[in-house]
C-alpha angles and dihedrals in degrees: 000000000000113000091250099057086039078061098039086058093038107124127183104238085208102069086194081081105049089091109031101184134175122253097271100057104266128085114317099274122197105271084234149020122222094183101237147131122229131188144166136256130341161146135253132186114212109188119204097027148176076341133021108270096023126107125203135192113237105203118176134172101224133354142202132218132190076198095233105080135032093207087066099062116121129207133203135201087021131186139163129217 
């Protein structure tokens, strides 16, 4: 049997967890919102550094955005090549 007919006969034995839902009724929502983006990997040029005339590679793994300034990104599994 192929893995996507093994899912499309799937059934939950409990039949409590057949429909989580949040606290007010609807789907189970985050608690809070931080108001931030995250993504995954990626690359970043940063010209001038560490010394005038250099150029490093910025590679990290994930990041995170508040969305308004670029200066508050943060990165994550960071290094530099």
């Amino acid at each position: 049997m192929k893995t996507l007919e093994k899912l499309e006969k799937f059934q939950l034995e409990n039949s409590k967890l057949e429909n989580v839902v949040g606290g007010q009724g609807g789907p189970a929502q985050p608690s809070f919102d931080l108001g931030m983006q995250t993504t995954g990997a990626g690359e970043e040029q940063i010209n001038d550094w560490p010394a005038p005339g250099e150029t490093t590679c910025c590679t990290y793994t994930s990041d995170m955005w508040d969305g308004s300034n670029p200066s508050t990104m943060l990165r994550f599994g960071t290094t530099y090549s």
